[in-house]
C-alpha positions in Angstrom: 0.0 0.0 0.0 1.2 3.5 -0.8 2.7 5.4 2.0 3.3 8.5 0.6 6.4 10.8 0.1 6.4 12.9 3.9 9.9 13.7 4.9 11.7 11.2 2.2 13.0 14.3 0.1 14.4 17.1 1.0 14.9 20.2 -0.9 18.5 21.8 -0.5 18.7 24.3 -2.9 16.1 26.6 -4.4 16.8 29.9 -6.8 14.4 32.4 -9.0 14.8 35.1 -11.1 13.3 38.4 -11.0 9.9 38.3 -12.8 8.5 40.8 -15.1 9.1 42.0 -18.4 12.4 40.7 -19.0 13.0 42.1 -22.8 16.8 41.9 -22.3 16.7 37.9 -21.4 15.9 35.1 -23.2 15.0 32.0 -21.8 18.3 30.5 -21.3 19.4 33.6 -19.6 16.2 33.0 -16.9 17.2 29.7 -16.6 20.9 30.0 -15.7 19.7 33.3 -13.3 17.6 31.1 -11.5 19.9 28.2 -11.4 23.0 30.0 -10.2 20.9 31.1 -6.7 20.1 27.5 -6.4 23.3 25.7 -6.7 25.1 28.1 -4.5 22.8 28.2 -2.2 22.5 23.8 -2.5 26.0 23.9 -2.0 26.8 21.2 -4.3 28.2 20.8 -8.0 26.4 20.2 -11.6 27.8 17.0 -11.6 26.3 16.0 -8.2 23.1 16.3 -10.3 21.5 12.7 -11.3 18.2 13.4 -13.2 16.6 17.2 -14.2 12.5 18.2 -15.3 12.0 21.2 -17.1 8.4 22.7 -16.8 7.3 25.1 -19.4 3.3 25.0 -20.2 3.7 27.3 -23.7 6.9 26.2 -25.3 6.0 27.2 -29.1 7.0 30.6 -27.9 10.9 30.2 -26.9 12.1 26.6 -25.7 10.7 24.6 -27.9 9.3 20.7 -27.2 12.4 19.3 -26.0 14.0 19.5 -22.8 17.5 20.0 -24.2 17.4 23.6 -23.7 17.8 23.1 -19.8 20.7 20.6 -20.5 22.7 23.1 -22.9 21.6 26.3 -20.8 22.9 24.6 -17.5 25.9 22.5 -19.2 23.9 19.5 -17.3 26.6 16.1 -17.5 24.7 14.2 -19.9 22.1 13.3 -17.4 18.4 12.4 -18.1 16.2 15.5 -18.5 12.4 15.1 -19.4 10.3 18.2 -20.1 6.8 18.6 -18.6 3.7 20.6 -19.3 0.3 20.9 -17.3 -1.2 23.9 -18.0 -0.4 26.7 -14.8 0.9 23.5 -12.4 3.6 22.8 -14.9 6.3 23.6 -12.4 4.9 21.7 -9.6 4.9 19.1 -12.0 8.4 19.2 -12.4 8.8 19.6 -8.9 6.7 16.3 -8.6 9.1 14.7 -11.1 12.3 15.5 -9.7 10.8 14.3 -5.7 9.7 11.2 -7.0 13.0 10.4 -8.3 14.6 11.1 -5.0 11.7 9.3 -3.0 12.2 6.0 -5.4 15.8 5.8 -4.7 16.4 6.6 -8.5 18.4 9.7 -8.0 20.4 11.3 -4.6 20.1 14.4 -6.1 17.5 16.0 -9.1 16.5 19.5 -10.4 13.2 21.0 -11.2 13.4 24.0 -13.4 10.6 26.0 -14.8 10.6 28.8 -17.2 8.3 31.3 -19.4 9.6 33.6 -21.7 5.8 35.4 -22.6 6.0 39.2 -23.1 7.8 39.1 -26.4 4.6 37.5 -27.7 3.1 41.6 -27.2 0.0 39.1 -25.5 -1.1 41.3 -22.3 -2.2 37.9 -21.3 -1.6 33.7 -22.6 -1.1 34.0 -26.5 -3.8 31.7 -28.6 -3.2 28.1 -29.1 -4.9 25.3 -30.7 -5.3 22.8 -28.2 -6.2 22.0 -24.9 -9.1 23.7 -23.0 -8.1 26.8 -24.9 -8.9 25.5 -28.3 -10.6 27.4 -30.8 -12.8 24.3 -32.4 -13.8 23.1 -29.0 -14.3 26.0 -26.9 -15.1 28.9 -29.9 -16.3 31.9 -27.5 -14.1 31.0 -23.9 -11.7 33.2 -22.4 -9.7 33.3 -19.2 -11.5 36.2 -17.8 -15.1 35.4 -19.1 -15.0 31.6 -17.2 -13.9 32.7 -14.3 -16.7 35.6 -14.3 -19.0 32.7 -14.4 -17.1 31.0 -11.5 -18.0 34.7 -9.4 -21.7 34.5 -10.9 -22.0 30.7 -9.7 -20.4 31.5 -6.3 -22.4 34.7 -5.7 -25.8 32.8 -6.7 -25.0 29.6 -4.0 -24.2 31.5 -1.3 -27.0 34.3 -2.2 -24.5 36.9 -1.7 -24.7 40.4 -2.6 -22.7 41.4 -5.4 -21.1 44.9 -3.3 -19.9 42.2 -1.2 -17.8 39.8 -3.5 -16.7 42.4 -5.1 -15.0 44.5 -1.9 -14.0 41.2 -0.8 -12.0 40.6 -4.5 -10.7 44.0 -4.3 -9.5 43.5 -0.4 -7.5 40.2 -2.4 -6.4 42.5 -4.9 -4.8 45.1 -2.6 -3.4 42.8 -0.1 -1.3 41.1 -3.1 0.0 44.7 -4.0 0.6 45.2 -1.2 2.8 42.0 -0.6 4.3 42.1 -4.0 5.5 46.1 -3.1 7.8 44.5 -0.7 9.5 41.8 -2.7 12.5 42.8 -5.1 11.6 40.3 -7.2 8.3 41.3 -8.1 7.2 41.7 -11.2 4.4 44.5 -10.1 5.6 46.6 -6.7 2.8 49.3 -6.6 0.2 49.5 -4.1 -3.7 50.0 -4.8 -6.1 51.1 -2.5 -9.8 49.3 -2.7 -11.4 52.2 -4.3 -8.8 52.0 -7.2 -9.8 48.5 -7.7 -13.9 49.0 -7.7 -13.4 51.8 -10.0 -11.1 50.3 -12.7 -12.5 49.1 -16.0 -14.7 46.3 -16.1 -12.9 43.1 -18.3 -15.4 40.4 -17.5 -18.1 41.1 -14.7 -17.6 41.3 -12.1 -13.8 41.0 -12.6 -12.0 44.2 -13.2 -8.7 45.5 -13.8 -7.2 44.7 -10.9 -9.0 41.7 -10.1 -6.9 39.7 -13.3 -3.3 38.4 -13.2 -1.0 38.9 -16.3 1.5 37.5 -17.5 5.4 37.2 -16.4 8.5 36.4 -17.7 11.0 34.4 -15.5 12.4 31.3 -14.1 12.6 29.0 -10.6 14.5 26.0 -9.8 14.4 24.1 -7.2 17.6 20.9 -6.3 16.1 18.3 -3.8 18.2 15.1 -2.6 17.6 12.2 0.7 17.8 13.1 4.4 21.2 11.6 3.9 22.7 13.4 1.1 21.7 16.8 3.0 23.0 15.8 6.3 26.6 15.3 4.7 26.6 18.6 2.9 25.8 20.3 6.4 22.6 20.9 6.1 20.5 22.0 9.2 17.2 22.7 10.0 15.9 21.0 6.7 12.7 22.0 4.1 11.3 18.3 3.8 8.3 17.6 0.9 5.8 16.6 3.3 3.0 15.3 0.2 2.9 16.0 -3.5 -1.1 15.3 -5.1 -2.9 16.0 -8.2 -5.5 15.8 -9.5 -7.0 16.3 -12.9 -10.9 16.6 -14.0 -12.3 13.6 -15.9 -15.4 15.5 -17.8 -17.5 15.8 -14.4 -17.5 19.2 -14.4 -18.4 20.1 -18.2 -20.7 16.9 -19.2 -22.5 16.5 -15.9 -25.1 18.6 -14.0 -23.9 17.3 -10.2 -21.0 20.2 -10.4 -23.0 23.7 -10.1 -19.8 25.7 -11.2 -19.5 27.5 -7.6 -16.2 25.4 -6.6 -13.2 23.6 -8.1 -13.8 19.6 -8.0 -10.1 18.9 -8.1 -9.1 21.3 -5.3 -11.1 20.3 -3.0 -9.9 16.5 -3.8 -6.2 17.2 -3.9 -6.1 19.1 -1.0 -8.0 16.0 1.4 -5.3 13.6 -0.6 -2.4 16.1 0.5 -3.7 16.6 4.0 -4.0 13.0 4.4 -0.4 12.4 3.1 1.3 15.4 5.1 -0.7 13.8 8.6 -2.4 17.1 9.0 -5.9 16.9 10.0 -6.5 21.0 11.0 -5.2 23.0 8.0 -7.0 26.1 9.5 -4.7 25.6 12.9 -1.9 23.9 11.1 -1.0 25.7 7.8 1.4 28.6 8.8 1.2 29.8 5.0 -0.8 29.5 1.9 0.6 30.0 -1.8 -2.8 30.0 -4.1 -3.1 29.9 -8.1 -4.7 33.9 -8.0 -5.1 34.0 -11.7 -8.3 36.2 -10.4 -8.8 37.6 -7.6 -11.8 35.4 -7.1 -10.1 32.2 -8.1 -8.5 32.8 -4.7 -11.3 34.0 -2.3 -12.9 30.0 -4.1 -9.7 28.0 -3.2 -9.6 29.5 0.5 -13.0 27.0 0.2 -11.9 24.3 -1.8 -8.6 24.1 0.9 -11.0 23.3 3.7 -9.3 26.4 5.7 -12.8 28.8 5.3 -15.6 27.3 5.6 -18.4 27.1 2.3 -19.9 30.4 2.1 -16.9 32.0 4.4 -14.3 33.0 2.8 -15.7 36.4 2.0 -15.8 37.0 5.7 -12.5 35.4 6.5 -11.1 37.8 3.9 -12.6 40.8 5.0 -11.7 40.0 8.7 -7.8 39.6 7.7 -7.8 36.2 8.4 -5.2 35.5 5.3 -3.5 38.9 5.4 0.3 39.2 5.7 -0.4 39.3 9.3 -3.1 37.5 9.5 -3.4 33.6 11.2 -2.7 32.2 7.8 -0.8 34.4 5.0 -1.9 33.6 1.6 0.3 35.4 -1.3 3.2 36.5 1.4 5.0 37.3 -1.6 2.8 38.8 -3.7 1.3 35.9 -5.2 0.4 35.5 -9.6 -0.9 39.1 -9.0 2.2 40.7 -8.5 5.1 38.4 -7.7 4.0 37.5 -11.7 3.1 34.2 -13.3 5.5 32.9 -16.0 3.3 30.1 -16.2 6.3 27.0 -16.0 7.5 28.6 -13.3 4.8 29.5 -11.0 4.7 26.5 -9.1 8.5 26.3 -8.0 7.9 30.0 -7.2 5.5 29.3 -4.9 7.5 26.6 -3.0 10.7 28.8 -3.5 8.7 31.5 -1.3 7.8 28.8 1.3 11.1 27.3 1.5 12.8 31.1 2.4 9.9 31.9 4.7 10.7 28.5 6.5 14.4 29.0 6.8 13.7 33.3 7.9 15.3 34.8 5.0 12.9 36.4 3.0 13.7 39.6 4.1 11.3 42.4 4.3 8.2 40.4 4.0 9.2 37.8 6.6 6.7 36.1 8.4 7.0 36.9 11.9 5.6 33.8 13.6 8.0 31.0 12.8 6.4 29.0 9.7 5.9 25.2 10.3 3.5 24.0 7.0 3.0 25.9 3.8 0.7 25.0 0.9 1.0 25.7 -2.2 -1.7 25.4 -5.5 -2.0 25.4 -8.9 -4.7 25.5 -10.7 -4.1 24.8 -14.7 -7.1 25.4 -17.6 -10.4 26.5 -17.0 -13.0 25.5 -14.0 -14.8 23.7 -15.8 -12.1 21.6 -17.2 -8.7 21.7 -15.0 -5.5 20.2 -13.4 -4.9 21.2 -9.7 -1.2 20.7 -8.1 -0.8 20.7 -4.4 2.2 20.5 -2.5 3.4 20.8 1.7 6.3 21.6 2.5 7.9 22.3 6.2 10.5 21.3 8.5 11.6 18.1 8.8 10.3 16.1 11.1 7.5 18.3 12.1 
């Protein structure tokens, strides 16, 4: 019987590159930026390196289909390295790829890299493509913005809430991620809002606005994990351990059957209960110290607070409003600024979440450190369209704990 992954892998190295519009890089150059923080700060060697995953979700724009651009771009000694792609979990894939190997006994030591290089398509958001939930034959008249407007309208009409109160509870999201990302150099947004800023922008798809909608980033994370072992002779103390790793992927529930009333994401809320169950917690509202959520909108997060099992159905708005996941707050969601502002290259996202987990955990992540000692973040992906979607969800925290 399956056991799970909890506190077989340990991550000793993580690095990212500043997000934004990086019109001077090319991917290569993201990848190495990101790279070079994580192998000094892993302490170790290229060669020490067994097996490597790249992650990038729209490759027709810079990488291309193989993963032999992270192999060249890193000088990688002629190891295995397999590139992934699931939509916006693309780099928790990776991740999931590289932990596995360790956890199997395949590898002592693997790398998960993502990467996006997006702005030099002149997109303001994901450029078109033919396949997938986005394709044009399939899905004619959807759009990012206008499905998850029907997400708000389905949410709005469970609950019977009013819609002056979803929408100052989006644009509280909204400026607390501004707010978060205005103290993280390597942000791809910096500037704070204010609420009224946020209700008075121009509508995109109601009742999202301006500022209720991430864009798109260029950049790059990495993340080097290895055994208990392996880190223990390089020195390391006070370790990050992968305490579960779950997926989960819709089947055709949500678009071909009436049972799913378009209020909530199906694979959230069952990825989360497998990741709980996996990472022994029982409590996420007492236990989580830190929350990393796929805000592609700004209700997308206020959802997932839902499908986590940390608000309650229906509660979230309050739980917002009330500062429950502020940077302060009992349970900090988007510490860093989150796909808002921190950015969302979309192969990268995922390690950037955990990268932001892994500095909070080990108190270096400088101005917007987490004053109570973090023991358990989560983070989440959420990749296509609620209707049709693939959730990632990863714990990470100290080993041991």
């Amino acid at each position: 019987m399956a056991k799970g992954i909890k506190d077989k892998v340990v991550i000793i190295g993580m690095g990212c590159s500043k997000f934004g519009e990086r019109w001077d890089k090319e991917a290569d150059n993201l990848m190495v930026e990101a790279y070079t923080e994580a192998i000094a700060d892993a302490g170790i060697d290229t060669k020490q390196i067994d097996a490597a995953w790249l992650a990038t979700a729209i490759e027709e724009q810079h990488v291309g289909k193989s993963a032999t651009p992270l192999a060249v771009a890193l000088r990688l000694p002629f190891i295995p390295v397999t590139r992934v792609e699931n939509y916006c979990a693309s780099g928790t894939e990776a991740f999931r790829g590289a932990v596995y190997a360790v956890a199997s006994g395949a590898a002592d030591v693997a790398l998960a890299l993502g990467v996006e290089k997006l702005k030099d398509t002149g997109y303001g958001g994901l450029p078109q493509r033919g396949r997938g939930p986005l394709n044009d034959m399939t899905n004619p008249n959807a759009s990012a913005p206008g499905s998850f407007a029907q997400l708000a309208a389905a949410y709005r009409a469970k609950h019977k809430i009013e819609a002056k109160d979803l929408k100052g509870a989006m644009a509280h999201i909204s400026v607390k991620s501004h707010d978060n990302g205005s103290r993280n150099p390597k942000a791809h947004l910096r500037n704070k809002i204010t609420v009224d800023t946020v209700l008075n922008a121009p509508t995109v798809a109601e009742p999202l606005g301006l500022f209720d909608c991430c864009g798109v980033s260029d950049g790059a994370a990495c993340a080097i994990v290895a055994t208990p072992e392996v880190a223990r002779s390089l020195g390391k103390k006070d370790m990050i351990s992968i305490k579960a790793l779950q997926v989960a992927v819709s089947n055709g529930l949500e678009a071909q059957h009436n049972s799913w009333d378009g209020s909530y994401f199906a694979t959230t809320r069952i990825a989360s209960k497998r990741a709980y169950a996996e990472a022994g917690i029982d409590k996420p509202r007492d236990q989580l110290s830190l929350i990393e959520v796929h805000d592609c909108f700004s209700v997308t997060e206020l959802v997932t607070m839902e499908d986590l099992h940390i608000s309650p159905e229906g509660g979230a708005i309050k739980d917002v409003l009330d500062g429950f996941y502020d940077s302060d707050g009992k349970v900090p969601c988007q510490i860093d600024g989150g796909l808002k502002c921190f950015g969302h290259p979309i192969g990268a996202s995922g390690l950037r979440m955990i990268y932001e987990m892994y500095l909070q955990m080990q108190g270096r992540a400088g101005e917007r450190q987490r004053k109570q000692e973090p023991v358990f973040g989560l983070t989440h992906n959420l990749g296509g369209f609620p209707q049709r979607n693939v959730c990632a969800i990863s714990i990470v925290g100290k080993y041991g704990a």
